[in-house]
C-alpha atoms as one frame of an Amber mdcrd trajectory, in Angstrom:
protein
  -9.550  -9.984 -17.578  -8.853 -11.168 -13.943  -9.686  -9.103 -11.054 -12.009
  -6.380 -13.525 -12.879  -3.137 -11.423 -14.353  -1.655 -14.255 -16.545  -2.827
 -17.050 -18.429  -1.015 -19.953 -20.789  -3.243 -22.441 -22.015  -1.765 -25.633
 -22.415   1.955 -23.726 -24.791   4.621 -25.712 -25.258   8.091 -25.042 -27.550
  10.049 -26.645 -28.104  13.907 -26.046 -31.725  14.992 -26.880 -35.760  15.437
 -26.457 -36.329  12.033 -28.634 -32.899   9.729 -27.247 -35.453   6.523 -27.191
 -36.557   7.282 -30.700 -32.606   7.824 -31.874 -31.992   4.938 -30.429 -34.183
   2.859 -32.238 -33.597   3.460 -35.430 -29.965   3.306 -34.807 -30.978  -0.320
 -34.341 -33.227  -0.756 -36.538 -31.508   1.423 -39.677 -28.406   1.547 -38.795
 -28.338   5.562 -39.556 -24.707   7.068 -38.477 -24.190  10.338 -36.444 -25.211
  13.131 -38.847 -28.568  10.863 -39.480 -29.411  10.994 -35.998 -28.450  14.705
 -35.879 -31.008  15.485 -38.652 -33.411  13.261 -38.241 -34.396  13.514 -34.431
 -31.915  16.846 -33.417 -30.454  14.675 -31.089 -26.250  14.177 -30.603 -24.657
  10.900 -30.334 -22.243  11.328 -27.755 -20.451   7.917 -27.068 -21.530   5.078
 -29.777 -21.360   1.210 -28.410 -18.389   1.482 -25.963 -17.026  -1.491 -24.790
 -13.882  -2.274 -22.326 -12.600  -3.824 -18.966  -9.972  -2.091 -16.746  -8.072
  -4.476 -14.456  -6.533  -3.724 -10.927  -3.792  -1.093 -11.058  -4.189  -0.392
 -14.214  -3.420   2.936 -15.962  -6.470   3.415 -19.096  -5.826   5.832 -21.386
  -9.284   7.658 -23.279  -7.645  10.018 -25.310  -9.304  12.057 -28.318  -9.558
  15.542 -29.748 -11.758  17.887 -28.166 -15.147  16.713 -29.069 -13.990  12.427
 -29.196 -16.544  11.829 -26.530 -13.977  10.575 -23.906 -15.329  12.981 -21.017
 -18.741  12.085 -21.663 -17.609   8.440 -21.550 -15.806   8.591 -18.672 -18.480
  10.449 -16.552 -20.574   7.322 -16.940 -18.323   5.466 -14.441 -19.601   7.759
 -11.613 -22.900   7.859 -12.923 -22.728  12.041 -13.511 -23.966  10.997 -17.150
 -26.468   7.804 -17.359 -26.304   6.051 -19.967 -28.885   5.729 -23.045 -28.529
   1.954 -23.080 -25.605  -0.709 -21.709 -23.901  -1.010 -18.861 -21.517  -0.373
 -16.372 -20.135  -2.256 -13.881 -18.035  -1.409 -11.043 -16.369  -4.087  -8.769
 -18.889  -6.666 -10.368 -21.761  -4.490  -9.544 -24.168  -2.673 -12.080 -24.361
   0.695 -11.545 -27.703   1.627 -13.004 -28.798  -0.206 -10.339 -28.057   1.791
  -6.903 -30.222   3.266  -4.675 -29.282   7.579  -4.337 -27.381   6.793  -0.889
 -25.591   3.712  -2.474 -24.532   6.172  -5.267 -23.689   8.405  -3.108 -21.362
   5.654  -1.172 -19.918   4.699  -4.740 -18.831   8.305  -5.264 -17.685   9.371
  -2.246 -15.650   5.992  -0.908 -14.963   3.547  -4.216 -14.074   6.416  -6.616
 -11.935   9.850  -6.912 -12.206  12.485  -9.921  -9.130  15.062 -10.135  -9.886
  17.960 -12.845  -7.995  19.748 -15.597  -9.352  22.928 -13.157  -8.754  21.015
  -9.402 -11.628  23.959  -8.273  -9.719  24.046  -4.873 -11.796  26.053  -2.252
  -9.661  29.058  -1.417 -10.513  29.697   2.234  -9.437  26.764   3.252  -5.714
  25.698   3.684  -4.350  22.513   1.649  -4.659  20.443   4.831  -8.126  21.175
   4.894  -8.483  20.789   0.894  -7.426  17.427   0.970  -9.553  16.399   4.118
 -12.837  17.753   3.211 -14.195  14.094   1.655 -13.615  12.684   4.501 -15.460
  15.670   6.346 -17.830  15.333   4.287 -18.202  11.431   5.479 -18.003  12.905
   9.247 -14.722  11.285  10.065 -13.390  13.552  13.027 -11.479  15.754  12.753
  -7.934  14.082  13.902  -8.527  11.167  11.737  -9.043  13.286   8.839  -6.231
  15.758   9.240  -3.781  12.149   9.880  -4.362  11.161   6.594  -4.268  14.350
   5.032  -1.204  14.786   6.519   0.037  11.032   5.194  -1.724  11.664   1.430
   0.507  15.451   1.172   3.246  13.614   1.969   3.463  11.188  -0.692   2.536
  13.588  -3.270   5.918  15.709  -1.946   3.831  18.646  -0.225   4.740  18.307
   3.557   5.354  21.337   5.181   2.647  23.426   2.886   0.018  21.842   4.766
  -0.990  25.085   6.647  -0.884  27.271   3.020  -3.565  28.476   0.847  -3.743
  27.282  -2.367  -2.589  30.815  -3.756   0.582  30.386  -2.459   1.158  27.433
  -4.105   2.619  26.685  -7.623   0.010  25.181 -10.535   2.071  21.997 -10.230
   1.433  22.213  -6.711  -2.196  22.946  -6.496  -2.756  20.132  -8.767  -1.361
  17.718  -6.219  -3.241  19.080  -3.654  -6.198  17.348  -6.331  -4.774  14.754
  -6.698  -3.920  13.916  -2.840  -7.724  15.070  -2.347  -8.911  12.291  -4.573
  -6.663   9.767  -2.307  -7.484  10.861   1.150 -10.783   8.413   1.298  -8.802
   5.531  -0.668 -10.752   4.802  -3.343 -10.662   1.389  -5.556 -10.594   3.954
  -8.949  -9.317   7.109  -9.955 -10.752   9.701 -12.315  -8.020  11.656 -14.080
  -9.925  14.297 -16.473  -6.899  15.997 -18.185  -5.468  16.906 -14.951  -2.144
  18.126 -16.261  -2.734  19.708 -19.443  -2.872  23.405 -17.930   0.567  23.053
 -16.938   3.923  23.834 -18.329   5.716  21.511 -20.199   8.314  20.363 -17.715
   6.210  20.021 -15.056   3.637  18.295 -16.739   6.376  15.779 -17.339   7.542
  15.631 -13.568   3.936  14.750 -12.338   3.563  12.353 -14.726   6.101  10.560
 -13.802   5.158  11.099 -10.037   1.874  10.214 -10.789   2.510   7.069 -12.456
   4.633   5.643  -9.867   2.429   6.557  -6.678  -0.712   4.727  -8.552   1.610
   1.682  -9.069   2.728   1.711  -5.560  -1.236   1.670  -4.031  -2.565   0.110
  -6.377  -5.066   2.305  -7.982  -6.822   1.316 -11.377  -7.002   4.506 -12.840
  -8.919   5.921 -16.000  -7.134   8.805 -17.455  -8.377  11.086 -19.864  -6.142
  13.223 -22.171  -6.010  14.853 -25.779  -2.090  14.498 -25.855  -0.659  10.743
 -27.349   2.488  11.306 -25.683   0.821  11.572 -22.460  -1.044   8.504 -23.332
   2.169   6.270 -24.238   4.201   7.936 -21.319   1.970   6.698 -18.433  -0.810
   4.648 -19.339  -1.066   0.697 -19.188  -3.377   0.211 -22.165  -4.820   3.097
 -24.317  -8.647   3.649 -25.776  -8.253   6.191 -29.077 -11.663   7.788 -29.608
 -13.547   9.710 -32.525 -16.909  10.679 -32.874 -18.193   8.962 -29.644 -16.862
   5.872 -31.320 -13.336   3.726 -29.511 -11.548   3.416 -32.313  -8.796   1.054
 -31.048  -7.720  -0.445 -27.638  -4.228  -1.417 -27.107  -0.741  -1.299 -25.582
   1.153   1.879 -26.374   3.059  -0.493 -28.977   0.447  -1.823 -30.181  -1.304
   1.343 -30.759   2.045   3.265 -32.348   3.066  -0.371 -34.356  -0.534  -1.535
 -35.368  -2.961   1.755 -35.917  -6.582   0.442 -36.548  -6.895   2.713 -39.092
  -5.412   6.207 -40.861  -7.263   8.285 -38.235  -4.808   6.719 -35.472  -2.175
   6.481 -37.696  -2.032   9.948 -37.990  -2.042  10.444 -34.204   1.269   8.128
 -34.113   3.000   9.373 -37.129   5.106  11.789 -34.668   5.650   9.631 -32.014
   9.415   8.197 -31.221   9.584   4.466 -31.281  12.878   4.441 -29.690  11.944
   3.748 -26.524   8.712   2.290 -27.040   9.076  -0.725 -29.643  10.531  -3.388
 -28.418  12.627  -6.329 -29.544   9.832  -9.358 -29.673   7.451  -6.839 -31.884
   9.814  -6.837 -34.484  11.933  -9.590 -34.593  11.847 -12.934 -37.094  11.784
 -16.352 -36.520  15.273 -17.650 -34.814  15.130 -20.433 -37.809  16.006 -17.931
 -40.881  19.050 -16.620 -39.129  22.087 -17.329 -41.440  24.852 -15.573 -39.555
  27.322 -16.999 -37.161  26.247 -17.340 -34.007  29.234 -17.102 -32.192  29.909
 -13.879 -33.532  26.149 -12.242 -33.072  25.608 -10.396 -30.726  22.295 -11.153
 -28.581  19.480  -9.096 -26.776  16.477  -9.888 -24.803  13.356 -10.111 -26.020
  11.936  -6.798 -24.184  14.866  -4.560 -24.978  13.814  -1.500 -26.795  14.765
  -0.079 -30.060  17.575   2.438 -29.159  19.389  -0.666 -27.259  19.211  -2.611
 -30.598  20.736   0.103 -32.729  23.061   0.540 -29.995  24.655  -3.138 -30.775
  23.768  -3.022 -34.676  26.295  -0.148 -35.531  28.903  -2.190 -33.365  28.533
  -5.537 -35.266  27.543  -6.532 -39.019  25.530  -9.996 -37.873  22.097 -10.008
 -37.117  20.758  -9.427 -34.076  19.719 -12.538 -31.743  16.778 -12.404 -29.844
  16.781 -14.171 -26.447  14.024 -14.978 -23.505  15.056 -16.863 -20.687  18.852
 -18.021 -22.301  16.963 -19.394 -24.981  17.282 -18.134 -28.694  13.633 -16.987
 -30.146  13.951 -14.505 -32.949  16.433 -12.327 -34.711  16.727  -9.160 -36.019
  18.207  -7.947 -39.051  19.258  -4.580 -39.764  16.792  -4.406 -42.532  13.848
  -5.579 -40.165  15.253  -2.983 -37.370  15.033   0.179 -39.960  11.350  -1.230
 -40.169  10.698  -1.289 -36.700  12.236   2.755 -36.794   9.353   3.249 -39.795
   6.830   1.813 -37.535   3.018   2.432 -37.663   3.197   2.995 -41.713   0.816
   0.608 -44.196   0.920  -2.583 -43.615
């Protein structure tokens, strides 16, 4: 992957009095989870993770409460070490800082926004936001500037001087969120940092969210429980179970291709509509049989709903098209497929 901020390699974590043990005969006898468990009372938390997150990307660890994708994720900022592999930031190995180039890493390269945003309530959002930098001695005009500039693009100027009681959930958690962008870090850590909130504005910050990390540039790992949050915003997404990534993929891929029935029963709910798009689905341009004058034609990265749009209006196929140049077609029969999505294959 060009320009890799972040790299795991064959990441273990084990939880116990005997880890080196566990480890070991994980090797050596290949014993699963509940082995481990019983044999040396120790708990496999993360099993043999491996994956690269590029520039600006949006990554995805998503799970059910218990996955492992916290505990994987807190190995990026070295909160967890792990049992064996590595992790590389920027090119660099992380195992191998000193405690002050750790402490560099955590408080200039990387940012962490919680579910909880643990907000100190003395101290006005202003202050909130510019306490990293405080922290890094940056006077005191410097920091309050870019407080300032970071609680504006997150929509809160003018509630600089508040408390964070008087602001909104939705609000506080932007105050995070702007905290974790005042120093301008490379990375962002996003540990379920909308899930408290209500439905709508969950949606809103999404949205916001996912825009103001394309617009600086910030590869960003974001942990959730919640698929749809996973397809709605993020780049790629990592599906775990049991401490184990069970598949790695594009949204599409993920909701068209499931690894296995574990993930296809994560995507069995999920609307393809607006997801799938035409060069997923469509056939070779040679076993179109229709007339081609009459067909009517869509690009190749048009979505579902725009293809059923222009299927109920004509009874030819579908032609698929990338750069004025005819590449696939779609039939009505392979469309109601692409609608099925994500079943046996």
């Amino acid at each position: 992957m060009a320009d890799t901020v972040v790299k795991l390699k064959d990441v273990w974590k084990i939880f116990g009095a005997q880890t080196d043990e566990a480890m070991q005969a994980i090797h050596t006898h290949k014993l699963s989870k509940a082995d481990v468990l019983s044999k040396f009372n120790c708990v496999v938390g993360v099993q043999n993770a491996s994956f690269e997150v590029g520039r600006g990307e949006i990554f995805c660890i998503m799970g059910l409460s218990g996955s492992g994708k916290s505990t994987l994720v807190r190995h990026v900022n070295r909160l967890i070490e792990p049992t064996s592999g590595t992790i590389e930031i920027l090119g660099k190995n992380i195992s191998n800082l000193t405690n002050k180039e750790l402490r560099q890493l955590r408080s200039q390269q990387i940012g962490m926004v919680f579910q909880h945003m643990a907000l100190m309530p003395h101290r006005s959002v202003r202050d909130n936001v510019a306490y990293p930098l405080e922290i890094r001695k940056v006077a005191k005009s410097k920091r309050w500037a870019v407080s300032d500039h970071v609680l504006k693009m997150v929509d809160l100027a003018g509630f600089e001087d508040r408390l964070p009681k008087e602001l909104s959930g939705g609000m506080q958690q932007r105050v995070g969120i702007a905290r974790a962008l005042a120093s301008d870090p490379d990375i962002l850590l996003m540990d379920e940092p909308f899930s408290a909130l209500d439905p709508l504005i969950r949606i809103q910050l999404q949205d916001q969210f996912k825009s103001l990390v394309a617009d600086l540039n910030k590869t960003t790992l974001f942990i959730t429980h919640d698929l749809d949050e996973a397809i709605r915003i993020g780049h790629r997404i990592a599906i775990m179970k049991d401490g184990v990534v069970v598949q790695i993929g594009t949204p599409e891929e993920i909701v068209m291709h499931p690894a296995d029935n574990y993930v296809r029963e994560f995507v069995q709910g999920i609307s393809k509509l607006k997801l799938v798009k035409a060069h997923s689905i469509m056939e070779p341009i040679e076993s179109f049989n229709g007339s081609k004058p009459k067909a009517p034609r869509a690009e190749h990265d048009v979505d579902l709903d725009h293809l059923i749009d222009l299927a109920v209006k004509s009874s030819e196929a579908i032609i698929i098209t990338d750069d004025g140049k005819d590449v696939g077609v779609v039939s009505k029969s392979t469309l109601l497929q692409g609608i099925q999505g994500g079943k046996d294959e």
